[in-house]
C-alpha positions as a printed NumPy array, in Angstrom:
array([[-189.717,  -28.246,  186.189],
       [-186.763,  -25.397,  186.568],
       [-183.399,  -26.279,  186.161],
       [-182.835,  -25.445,  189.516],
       [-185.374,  -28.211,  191.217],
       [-184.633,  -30.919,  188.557],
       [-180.949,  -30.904,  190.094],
       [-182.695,  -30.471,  193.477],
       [-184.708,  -33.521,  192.932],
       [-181.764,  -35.61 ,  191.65 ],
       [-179.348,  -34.743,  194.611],
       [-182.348,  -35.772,  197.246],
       [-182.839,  -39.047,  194.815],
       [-178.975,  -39.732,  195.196],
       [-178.553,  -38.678,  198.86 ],
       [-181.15 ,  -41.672,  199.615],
       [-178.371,  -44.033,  198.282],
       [-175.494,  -43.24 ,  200.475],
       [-174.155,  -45.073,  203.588],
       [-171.438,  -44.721,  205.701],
       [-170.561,  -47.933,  206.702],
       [-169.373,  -48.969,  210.383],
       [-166.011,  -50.236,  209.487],
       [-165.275,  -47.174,  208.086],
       [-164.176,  -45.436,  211.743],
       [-161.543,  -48.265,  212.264],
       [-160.196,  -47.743,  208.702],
       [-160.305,  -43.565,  208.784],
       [-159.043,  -43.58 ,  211.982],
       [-156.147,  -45.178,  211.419],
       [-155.857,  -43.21 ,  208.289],
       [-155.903,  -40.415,  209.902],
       [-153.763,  -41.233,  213.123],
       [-150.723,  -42.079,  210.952],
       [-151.107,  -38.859,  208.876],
       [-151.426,  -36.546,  211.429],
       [-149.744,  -38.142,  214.675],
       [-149.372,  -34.594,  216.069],
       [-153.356,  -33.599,  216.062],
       [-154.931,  -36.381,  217.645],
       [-158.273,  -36.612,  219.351],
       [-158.096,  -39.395,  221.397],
       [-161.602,  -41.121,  222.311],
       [-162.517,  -44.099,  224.221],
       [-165.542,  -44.756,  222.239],
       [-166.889,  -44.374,  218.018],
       [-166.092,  -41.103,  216.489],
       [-168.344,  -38.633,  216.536],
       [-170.247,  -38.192,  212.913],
       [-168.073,  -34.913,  212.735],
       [-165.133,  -36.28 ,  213.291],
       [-165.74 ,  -39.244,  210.6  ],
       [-166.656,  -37.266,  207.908],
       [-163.495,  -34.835,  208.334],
       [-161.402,  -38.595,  208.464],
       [-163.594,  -39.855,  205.261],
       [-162.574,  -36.209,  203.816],
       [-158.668,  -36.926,  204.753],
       [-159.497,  -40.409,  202.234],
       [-160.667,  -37.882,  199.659],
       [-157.19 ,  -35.987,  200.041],
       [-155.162,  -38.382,  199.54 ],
       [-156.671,  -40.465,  196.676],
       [-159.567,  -38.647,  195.433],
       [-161.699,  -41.426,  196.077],
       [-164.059,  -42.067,  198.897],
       [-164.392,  -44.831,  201.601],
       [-167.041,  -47.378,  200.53 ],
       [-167.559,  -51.05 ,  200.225],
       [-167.963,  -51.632,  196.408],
       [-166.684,  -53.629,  193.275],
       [-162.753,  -53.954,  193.083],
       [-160.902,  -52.088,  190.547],
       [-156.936,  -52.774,  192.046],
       [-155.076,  -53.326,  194.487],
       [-151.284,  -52.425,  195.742],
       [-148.984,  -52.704,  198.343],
       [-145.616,  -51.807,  200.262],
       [-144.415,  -51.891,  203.02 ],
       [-147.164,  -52.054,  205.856],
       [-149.36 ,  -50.158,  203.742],
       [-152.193,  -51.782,  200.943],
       [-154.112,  -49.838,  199.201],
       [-157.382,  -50.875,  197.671],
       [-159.058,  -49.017,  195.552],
       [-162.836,  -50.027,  194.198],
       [-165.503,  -48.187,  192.143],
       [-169.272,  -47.745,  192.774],
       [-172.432,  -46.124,  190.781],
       [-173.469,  -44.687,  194.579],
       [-170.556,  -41.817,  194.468],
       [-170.804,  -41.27 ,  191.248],
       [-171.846,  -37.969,  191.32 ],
       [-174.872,  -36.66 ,  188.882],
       [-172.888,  -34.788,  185.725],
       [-174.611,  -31.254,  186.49 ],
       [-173.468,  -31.311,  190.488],
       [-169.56 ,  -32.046,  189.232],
       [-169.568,  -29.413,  186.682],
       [-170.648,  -26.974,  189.144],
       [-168.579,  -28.127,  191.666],
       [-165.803,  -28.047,  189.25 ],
       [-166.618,  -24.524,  188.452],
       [-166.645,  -23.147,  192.032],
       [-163.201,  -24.441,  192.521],
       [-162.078,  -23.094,  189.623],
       [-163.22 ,  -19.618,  190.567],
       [-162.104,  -19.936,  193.643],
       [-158.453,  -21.06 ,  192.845],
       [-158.58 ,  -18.267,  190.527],
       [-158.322,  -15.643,  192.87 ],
       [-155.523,  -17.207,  195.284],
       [-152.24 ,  -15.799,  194.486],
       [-149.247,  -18.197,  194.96 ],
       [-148.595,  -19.596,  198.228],
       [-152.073,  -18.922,  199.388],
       [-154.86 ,  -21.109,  200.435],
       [-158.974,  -21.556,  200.445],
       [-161.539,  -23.687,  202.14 ],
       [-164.673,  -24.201,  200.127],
       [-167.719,  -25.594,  201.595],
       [-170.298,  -27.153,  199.257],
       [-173.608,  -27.518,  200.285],
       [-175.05 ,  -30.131,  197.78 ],
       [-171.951,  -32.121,  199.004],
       [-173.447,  -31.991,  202.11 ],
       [-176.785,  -33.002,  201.658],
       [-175.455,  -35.941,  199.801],
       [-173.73 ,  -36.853,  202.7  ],
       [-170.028,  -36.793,  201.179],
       [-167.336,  -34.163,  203.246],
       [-168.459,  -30.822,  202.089],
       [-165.235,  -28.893,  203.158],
       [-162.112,  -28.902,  200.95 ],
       [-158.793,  -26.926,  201.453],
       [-157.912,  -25.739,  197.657],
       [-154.095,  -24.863,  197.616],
       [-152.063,  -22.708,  195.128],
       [-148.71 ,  -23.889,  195.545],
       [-145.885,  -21.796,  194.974],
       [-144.077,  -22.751,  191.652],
       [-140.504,  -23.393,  191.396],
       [-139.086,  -23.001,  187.735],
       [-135.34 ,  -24.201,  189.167],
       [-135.49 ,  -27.79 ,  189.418],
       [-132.171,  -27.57 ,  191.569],
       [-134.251,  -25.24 ,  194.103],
       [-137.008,  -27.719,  194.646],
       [-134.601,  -30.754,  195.099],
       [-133.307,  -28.287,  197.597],
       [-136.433,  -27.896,  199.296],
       [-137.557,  -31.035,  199.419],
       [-134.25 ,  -32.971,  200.391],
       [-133.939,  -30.335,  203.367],
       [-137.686,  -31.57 ,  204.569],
       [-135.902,  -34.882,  205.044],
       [-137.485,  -36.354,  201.437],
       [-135.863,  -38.634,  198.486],
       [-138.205,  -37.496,  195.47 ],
       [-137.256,  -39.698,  192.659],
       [-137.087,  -37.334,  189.148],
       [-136.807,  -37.965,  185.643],
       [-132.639,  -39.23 ,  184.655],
       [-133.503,  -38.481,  181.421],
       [-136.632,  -36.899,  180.094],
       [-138.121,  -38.611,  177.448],
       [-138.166,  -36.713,  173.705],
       [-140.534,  -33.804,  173.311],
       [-140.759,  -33.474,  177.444],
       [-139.704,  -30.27 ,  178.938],
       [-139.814,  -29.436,  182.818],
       [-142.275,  -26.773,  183.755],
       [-142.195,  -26.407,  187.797],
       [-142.104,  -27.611,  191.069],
       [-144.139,  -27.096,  193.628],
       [-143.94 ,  -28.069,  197.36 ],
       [-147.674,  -28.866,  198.774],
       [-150.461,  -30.223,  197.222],
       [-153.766,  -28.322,  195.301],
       [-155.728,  -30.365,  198.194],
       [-154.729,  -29.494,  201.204],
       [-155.435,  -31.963,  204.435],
       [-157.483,  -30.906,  207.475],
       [-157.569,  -32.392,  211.106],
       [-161.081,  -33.319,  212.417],
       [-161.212,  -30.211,  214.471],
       [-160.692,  -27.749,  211.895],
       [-163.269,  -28.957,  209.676],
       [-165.885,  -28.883,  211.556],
       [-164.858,  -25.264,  212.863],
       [-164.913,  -24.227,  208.952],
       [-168.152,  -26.318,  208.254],
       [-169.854,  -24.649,  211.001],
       [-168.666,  -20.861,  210.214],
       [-169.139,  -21.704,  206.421],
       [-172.431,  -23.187,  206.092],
       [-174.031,  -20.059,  208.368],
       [-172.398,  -17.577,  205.643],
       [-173.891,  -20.005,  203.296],
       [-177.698,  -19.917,  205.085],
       [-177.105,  -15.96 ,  205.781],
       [-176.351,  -15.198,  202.145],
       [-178.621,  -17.927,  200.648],
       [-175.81 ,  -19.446,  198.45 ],
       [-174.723,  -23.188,  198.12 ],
       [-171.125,  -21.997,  197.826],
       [-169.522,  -20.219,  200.408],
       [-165.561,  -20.295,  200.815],
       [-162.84 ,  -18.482,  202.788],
       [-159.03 ,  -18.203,  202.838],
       [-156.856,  -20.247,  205.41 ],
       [-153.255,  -20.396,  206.369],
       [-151.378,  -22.921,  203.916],
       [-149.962,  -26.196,  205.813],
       [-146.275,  -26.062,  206.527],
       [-143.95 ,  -28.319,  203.864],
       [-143.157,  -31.025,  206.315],
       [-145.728,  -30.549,  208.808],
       [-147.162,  -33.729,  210.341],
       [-150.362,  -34.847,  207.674],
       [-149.86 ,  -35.328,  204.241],
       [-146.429,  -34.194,  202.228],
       [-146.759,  -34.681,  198.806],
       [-144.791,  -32.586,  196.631],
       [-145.396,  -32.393,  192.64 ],
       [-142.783,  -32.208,  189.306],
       [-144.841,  -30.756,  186.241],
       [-143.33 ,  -31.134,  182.747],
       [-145.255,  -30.806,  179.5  ],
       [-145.239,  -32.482,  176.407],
       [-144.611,  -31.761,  172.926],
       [-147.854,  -30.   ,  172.809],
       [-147.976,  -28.579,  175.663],
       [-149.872,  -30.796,  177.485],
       [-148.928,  -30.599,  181.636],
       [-148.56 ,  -34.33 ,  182.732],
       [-147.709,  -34.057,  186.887],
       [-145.39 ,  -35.907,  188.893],
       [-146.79 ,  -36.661,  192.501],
       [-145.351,  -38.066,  194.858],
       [-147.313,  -38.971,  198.203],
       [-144.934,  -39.682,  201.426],
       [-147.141,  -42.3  ,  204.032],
       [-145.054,  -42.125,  207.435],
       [-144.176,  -45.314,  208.602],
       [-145.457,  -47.125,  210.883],
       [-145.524,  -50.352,  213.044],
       [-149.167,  -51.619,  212.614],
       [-150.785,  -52.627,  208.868],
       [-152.269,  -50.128,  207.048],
       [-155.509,  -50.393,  205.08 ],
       [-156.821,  -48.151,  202.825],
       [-159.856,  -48.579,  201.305],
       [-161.048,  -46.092,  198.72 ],
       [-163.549,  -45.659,  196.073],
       [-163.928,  -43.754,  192.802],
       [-167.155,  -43.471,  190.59 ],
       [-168.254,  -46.335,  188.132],
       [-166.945,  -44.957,  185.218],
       [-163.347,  -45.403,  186.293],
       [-161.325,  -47.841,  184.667],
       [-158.064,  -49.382,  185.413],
       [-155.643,  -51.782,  184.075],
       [-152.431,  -53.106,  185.446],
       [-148.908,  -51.856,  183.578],
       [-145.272,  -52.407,  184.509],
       [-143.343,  -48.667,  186.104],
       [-139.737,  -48.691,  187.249],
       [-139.886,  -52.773,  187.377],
       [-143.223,  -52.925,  189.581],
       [-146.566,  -53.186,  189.282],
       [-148.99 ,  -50.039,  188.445],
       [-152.107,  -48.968,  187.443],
       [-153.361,  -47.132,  184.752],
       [-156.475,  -44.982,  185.848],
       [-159.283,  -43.109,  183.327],
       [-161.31 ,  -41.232,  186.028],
       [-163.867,  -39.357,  183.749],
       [-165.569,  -37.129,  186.173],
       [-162.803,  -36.077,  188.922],
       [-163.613,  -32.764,  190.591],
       [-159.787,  -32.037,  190.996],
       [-159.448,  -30.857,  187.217],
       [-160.973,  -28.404,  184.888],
       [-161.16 ,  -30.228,  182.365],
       [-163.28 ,  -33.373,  184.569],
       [-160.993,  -35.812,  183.657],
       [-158.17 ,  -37.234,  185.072],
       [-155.464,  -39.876,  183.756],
       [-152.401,  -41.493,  185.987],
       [-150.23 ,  -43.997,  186.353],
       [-149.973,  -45.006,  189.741],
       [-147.835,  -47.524,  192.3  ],
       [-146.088,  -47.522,  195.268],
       [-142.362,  -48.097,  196.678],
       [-140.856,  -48.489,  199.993],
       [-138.823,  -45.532,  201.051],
       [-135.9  ,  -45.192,  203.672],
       [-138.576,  -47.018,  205.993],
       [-141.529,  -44.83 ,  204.818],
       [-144.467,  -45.184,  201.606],
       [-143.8  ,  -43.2  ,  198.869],
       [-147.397,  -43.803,  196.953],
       [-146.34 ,  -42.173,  193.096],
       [-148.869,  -40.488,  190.402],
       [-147.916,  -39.698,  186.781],
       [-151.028,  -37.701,  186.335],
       [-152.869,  -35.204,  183.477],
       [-155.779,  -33.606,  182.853],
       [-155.442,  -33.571,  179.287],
       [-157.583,  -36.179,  176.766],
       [-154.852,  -35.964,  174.5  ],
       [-152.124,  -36.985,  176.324],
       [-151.94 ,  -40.957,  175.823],
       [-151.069,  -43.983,  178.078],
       [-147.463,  -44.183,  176.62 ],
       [-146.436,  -40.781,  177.743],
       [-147.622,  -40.958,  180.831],
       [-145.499,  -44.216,  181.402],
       [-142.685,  -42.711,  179.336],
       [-142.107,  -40.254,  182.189],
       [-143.198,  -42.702,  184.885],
       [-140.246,  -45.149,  183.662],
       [-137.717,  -42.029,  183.651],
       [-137.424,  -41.37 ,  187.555],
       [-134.332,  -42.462,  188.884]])
């Protein structure tokens, strides 16, 4: 058997696994409602499977996990928001899908300049029956850390940064949006439907286009990013995710592969999370390593990652810069 049908066989093998389950449209909704107030579609009944999928996608944004019912790795909580995050062998993708995957969006964000933006549809993503639409961002990079406080204090924001950065650390930028962008259910299925007939017309899995970048600020998700690097030059990422406040509890419910592992540390005097996500499609490298945990702020969420990319960059550091902001 070809390359080429072995992985065909395997994704229609692991498409059989997947469900969406009903409580999902209660949960996504309200997801979804919160984080982009100003592009509802109001509906007196179930959302449409459209619509779903572009709220399970929003999920995806936000936490790189995705909504199903599965074994719990942590939980946290502030405010009116809690946050659970599980694991499950059914989204762990098969190793050959994520590398390619991982390669397409490397390509792709490899011919955006700064400032500029891309959605990517994936076909296999589809047939798996995961969101199969993602916004890639290249945000614009500010080297003055004065500038960015600028920025992001005049968007109405109170991003905590390091007092004092630990020894070896040196800042590297700022940036303003996100390298996921977030779309409302409308758009993607306008950019699903326009991208998977390029896709059929020019037989290719892969098809992607560029779209306008999201205003800083804009209703949907703000979640502006510190980079420093370490002694070796390893980038470790600051990122801070704002969750607008609101009235009514907030669940979220999100799930990574089965590989994941967590274990609970102490940050700024709360409790965290220490993540090892070995196959995150976010990174070039496929692996992804944060210290996460969540604050109340001036009424809103602030949901904080201490992030990398890089094997070599150890526990320690990460919560050496975590324990820094001030």
């Amino acid at each position: 058997m070809s390359i080429q049908n072995q992985l065909k066989a395997e994704l229609r093998q692991y498409a059989g696994q997947l469900t969406v389950p009903q409580e999902l449209d209660a949960q996504a909704e309200r997801l979804f409602e919160t984080y982009a107030a100003g592009k509802r579609r109001r509906s007196g009944g179930r959302l449409s499977g459209k619509a779903r999928i572009a709220l399970v996608a929003a999920c995806i944004f936000l936490f790189s996990g995705v909504a199903y019912a599965s074994n719990l790795l942590y939980t946290m909580q502030a405010n009116k928001v809690q946050l659970e995050v599980s694991k499950s062998s059914a989204v762990q993708l098969p190793d050959a899908l994520s590398e390619q995957i991982r390669g397409a969006y490397g390509d792709v964000r490899s011919q955006l300049a700064p400032g500029e933006a891309a959605v990517v549809y994936v076909q296999p993503l589809e047939q798996l029956k995961l969101p199969a639409v993602t916004l890639l961002i290249h945000p614009v990079a500010y080297t003055s850390m004065e500038q960015w406080k600028r920025k992001v204090e005049q968007a109405g924001l109170q991003a905590k940064a390091p007092a004092v950065v630990p020894e070896g650390f040196s800042f590297v930028r700022g940036e303003l949006q996100p390298r996921i962008g977030l779309m409302d259910a409308q758009s993607y299925t306008d950019y699903a439907k326009k991208l998977k007939q390029q896709a059929k017309e020019a037989k290719q899995s892969i098809t992607w286009q560029k779209a306008a970048v999201p205003s800083f600020g804009a209703d949907g998700l703000v979640s502006p990013g510190l980079i420093y690097a370490n002694a070796h030059n390893d980038e470790i990422e600051i990122r801070y995710q704002v969750l607008s406040a609101s009235d009514e509890q907030i669940d979220l419910k999100l799930v990574t592969g089965d590989q994941t592992t967590g274990e609970k540390v102490a940050v700024t005097g709360r409790e965290g999370y220490y993540t090892i996500n070995p196959q995150s499609l976010w990174t070039g490298s496929g692996e992804s390593r944060e210290v996460s945990w969540m604050e109340p702020s001036e009424g809103r969420t602030m949901l904080y990652h201490v992030m990398t990319s890089s094997p070599n960059v150890t526990k320690e550091e990460l919560l050496a810069l975590a324990n820094s902001l001030r």
